[in-house]
C-alpha positions as YAML, in Angstrom:
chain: A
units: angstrom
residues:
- id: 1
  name: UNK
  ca: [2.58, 7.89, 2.66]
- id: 2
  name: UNK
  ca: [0.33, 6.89, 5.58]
- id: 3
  name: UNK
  ca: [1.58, 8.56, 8.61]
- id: 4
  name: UNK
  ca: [1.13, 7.89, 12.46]
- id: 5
  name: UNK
  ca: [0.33, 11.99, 13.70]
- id: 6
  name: UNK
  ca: [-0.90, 14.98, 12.75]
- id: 7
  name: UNK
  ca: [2.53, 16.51, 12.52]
- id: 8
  name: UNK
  ca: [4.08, 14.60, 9.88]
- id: 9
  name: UNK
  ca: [1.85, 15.61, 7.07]
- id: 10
  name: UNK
  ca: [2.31, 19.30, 8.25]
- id: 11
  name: UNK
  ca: [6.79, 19.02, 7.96]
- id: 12
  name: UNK
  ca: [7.53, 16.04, 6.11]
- id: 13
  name: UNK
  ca: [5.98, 17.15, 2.72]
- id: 14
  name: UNK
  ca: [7.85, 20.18, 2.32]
- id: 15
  name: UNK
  ca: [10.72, 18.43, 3.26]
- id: 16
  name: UNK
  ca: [9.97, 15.88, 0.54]
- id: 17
  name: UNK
  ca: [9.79, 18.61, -1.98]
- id: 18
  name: UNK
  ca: [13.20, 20.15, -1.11]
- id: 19
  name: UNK
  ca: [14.42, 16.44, -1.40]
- id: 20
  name: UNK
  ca: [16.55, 17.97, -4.47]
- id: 21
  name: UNK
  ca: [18.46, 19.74, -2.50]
- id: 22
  name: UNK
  ca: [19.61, 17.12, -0.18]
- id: 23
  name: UNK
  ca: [21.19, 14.93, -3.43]
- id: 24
  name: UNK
  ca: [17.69, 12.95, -3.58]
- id: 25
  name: UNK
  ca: [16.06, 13.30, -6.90]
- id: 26
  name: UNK
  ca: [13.04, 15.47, -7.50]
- id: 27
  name: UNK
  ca: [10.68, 13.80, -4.80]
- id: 28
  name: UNK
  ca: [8.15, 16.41, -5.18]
- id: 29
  name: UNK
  ca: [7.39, 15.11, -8.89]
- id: 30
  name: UNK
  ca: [6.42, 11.98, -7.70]
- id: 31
  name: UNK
  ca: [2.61, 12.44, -6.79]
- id: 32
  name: UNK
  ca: [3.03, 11.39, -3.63]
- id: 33
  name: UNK
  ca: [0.81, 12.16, -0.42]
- id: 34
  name: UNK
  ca: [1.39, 12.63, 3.16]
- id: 35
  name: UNK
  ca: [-1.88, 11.14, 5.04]
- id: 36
  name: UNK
  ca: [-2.38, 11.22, 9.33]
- id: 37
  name: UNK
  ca: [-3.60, 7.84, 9.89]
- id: 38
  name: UNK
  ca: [-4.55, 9.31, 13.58]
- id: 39
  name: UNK
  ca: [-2.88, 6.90, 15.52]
- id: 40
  name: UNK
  ca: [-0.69, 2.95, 15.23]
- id: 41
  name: UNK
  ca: [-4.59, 2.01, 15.27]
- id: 42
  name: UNK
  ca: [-5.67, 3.61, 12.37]
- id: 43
  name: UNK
  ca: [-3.32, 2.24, 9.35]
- id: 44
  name: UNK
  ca: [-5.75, -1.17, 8.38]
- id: 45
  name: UNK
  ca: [-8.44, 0.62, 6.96]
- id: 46
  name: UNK
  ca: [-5.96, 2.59, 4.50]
- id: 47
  name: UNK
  ca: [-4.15, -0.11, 3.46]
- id: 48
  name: UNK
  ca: [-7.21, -2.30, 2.41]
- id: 49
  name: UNK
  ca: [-8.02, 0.50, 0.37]
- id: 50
  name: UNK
  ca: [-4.76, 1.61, -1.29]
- id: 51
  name: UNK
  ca: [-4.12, -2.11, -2.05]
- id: 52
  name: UNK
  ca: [-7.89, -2.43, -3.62]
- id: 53
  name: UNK
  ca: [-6.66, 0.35, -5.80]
- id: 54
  name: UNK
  ca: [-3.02, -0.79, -6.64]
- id: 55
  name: UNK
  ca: [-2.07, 1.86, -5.24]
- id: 56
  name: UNK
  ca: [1.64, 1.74, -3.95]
- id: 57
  name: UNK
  ca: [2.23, 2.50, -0.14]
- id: 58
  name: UNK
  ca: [4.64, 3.25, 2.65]
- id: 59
  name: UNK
  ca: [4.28, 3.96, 6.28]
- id: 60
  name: UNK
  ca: [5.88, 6.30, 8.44]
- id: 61
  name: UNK
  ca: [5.41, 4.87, 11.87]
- id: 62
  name: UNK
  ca: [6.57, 5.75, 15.78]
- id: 63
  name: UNK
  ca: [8.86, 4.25, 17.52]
- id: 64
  name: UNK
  ca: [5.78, 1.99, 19.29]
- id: 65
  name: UNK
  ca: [4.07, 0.70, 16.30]
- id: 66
  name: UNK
  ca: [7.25, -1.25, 15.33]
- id: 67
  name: UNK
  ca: [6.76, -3.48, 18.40]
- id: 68
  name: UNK
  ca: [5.65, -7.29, 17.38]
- id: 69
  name: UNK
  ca: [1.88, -7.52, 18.53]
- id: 70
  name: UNK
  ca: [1.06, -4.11, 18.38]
- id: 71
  name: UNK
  ca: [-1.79, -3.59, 16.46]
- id: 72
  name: UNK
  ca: [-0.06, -2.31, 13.28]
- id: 73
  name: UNK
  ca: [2.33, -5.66, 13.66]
- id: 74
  name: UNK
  ca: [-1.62, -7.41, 13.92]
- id: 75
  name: UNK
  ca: [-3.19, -5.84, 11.22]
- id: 76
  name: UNK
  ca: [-0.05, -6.16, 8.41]
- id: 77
  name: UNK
  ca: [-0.25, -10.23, 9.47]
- id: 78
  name: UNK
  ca: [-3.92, -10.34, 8.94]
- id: 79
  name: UNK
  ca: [-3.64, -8.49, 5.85]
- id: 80
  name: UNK
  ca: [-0.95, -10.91, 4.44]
- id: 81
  name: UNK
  ca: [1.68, -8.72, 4.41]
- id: 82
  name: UNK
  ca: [4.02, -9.64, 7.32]
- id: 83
  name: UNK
  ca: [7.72, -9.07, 6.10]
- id: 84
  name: UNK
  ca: [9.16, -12.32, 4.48]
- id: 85
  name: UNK
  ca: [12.46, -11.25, 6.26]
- id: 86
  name: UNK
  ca: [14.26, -13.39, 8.93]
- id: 87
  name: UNK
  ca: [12.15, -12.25, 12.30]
- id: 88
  name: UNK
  ca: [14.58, -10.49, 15.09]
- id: 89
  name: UNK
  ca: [14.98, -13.04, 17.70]
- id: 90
  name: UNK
  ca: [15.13, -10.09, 20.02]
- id: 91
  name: UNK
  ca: [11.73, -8.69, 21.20]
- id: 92
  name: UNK
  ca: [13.95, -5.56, 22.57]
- id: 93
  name: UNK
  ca: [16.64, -4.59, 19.84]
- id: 94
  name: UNK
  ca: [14.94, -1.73, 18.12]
- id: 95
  name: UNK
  ca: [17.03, -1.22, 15.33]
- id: 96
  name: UNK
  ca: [16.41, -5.19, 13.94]
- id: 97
  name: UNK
  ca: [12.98, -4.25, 14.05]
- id: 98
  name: UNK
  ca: [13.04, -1.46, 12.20]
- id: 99
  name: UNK
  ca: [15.07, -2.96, 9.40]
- id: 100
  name: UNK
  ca: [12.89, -5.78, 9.42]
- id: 101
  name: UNK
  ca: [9.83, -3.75, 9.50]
- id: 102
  name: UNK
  ca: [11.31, -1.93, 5.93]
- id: 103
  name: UNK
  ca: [10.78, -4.96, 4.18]
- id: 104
  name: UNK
  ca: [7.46, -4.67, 4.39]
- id: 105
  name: UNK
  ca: [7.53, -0.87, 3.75]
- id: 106
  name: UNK
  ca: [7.00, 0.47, 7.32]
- id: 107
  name: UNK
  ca: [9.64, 2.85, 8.38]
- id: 108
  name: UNK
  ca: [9.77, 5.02, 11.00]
- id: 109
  name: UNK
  ca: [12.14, 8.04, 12.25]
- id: 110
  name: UNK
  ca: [12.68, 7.05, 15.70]
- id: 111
  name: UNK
  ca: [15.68, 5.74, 17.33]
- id: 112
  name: UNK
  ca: [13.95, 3.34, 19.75]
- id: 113
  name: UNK
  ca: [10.53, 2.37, 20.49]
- id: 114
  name: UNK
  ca: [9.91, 4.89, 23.19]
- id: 115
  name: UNK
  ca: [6.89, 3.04, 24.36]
- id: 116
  name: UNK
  ca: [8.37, 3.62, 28.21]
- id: 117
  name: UNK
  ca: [6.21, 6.82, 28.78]
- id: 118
  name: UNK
  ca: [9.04, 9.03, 27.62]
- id: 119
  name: UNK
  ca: [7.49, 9.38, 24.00]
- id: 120
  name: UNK
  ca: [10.69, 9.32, 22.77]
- id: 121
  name: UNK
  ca: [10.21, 7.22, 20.19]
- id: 122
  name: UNK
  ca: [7.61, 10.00, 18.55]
- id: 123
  name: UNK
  ca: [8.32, 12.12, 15.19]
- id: 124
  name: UNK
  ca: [8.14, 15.02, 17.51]
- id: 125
  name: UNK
  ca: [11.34, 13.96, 19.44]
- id: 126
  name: UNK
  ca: [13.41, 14.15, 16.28]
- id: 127
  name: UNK
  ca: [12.21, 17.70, 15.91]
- id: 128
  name: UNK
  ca: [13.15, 18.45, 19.74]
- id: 129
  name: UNK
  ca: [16.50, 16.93, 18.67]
- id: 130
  name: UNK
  ca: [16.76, 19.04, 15.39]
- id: 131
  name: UNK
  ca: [15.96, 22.31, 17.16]
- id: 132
  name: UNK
  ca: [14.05, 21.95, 20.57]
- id: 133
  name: UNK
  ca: [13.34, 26.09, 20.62]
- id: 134
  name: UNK
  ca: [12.36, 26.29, 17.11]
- id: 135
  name: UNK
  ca: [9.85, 23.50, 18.35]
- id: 136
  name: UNK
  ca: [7.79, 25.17, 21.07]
- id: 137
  name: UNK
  ca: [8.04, 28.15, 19.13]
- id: 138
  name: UNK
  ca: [6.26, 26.32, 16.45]
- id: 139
  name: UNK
  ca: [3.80, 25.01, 18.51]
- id: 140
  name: UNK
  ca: [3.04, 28.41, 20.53]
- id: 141
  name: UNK
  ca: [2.66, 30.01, 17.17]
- id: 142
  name: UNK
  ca: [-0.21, 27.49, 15.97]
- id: 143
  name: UNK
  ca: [-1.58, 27.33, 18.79]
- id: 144
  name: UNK
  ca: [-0.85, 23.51, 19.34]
- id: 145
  name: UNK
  ca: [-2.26, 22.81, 16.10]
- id: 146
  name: UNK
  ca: [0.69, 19.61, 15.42]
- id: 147
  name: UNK
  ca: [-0.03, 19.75, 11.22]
- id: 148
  name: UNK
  ca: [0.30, 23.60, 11.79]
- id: 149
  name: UNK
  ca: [3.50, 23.19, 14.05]
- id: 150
  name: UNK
  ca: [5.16, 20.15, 11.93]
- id: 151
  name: UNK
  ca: [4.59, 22.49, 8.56]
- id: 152
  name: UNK
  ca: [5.40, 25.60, 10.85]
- id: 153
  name: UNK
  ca: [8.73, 23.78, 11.77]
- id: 154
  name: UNK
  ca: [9.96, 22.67, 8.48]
- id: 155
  name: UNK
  ca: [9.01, 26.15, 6.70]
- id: 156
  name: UNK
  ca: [11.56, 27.50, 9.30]
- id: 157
  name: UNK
  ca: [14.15, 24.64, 8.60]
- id: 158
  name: UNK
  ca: [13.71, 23.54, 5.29]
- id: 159
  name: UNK
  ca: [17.63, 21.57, 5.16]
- id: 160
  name: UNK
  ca: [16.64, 17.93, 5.40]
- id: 161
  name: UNK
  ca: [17.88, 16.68, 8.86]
- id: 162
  name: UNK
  ca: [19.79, 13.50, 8.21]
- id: 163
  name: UNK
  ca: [17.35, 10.99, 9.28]
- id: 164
  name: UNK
  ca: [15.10, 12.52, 7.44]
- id: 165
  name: UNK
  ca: [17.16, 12.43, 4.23]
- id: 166
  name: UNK
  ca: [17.81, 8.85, 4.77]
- id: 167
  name: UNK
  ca: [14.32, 8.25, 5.34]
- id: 168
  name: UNK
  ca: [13.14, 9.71, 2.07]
- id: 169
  name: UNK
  ca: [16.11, 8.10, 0.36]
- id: 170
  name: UNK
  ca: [15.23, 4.37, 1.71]
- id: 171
  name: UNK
  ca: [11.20, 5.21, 0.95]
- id: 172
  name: UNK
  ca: [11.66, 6.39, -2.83]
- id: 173
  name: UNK
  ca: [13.83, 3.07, -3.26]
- id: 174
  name: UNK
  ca: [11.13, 0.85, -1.70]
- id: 175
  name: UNK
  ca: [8.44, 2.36, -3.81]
- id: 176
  name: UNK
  ca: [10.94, 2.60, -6.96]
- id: 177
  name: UNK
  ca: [10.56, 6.44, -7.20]
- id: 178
  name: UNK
  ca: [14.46, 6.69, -8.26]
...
């Protein structure tokens, strides 16, 4: 699982292995791992060398990266991998892109593309949603450290949210882990 932040390899793997308990099967037997990318930027490099390897792959993107010509919409069209899918003909409806951009196993927990200055579109706005005190009390505790805060967060709620669920659900399908 290549992933956008810092804080998303700190909460969503212990999510993943309490996937069980949500009605998912046993994610945490699956071998998977939860890698920070460090940014929409950084995803090419990782991909080249997962597919080198034949080594199956998702990514959990923000809200921004799902934008067409942003440079994770650049790099998966140089790389050959643009989704075969029937292309939104709506440069602003969020949720066709994101559905499109599954296709191509890019997924993403945002509700919109937050790329207004709001950074709503960020994993850490679903956590503000989920519990917006548990969040800065997270990320007083570590200091700002976001893997420290995101595993911080999850320790203290580890019920899947919903979106997170759903996430894991449509992610084990698309890499055939159920």
């Amino acid at each position: 699982m290549l992933c956008e932040g810092q804080t998303e390899p700190g909460a969503l793997p212990r999510w993943w292995n309490n996937a069980s308990t949500a009605g998912l099967p046993d994610l945490g037997a699956t071998n998977v791992s939860f890698i920070a990318v460090d940014g929409h930027n950084g995803y090419r490099p990782y991909i080249k060398f997962l597919d080198a390897y034949g080594i199956p792959w998702a990514i959990i993107c923000d809200g921004p990266a799902l934008r067409k010509g942003r440079k994770l919409s650049q790099d998966m069209e140089k790389l050959g991998l643009w989704p075969d899918a029937l292309q939104p003909g709506d440069d602003q409806d969020f949720a066709q892109w994101r559905s499109y951009w599954e296709c191509a196993g890019v997924f993403t927990l945002a509700s919109r593309f937050g790329d207004d200055g709001t950074k709503r579109g960020e994993f850490e706005e679903l956590l503000r949603q989920v519990d917006h005190e548990l969040l800065g009390k997270a990320i007083r505790e570590t200091g700002g450290s976001k893997p420290r805060a995101g595993a911080y967060f999850a320790a203290a709620r580890p019920a899947l949210p919903d979106s997170v669920r759903d996430l894991f659900q449509k992610i084990a399908e698309y890499l055939h882990l159920m």
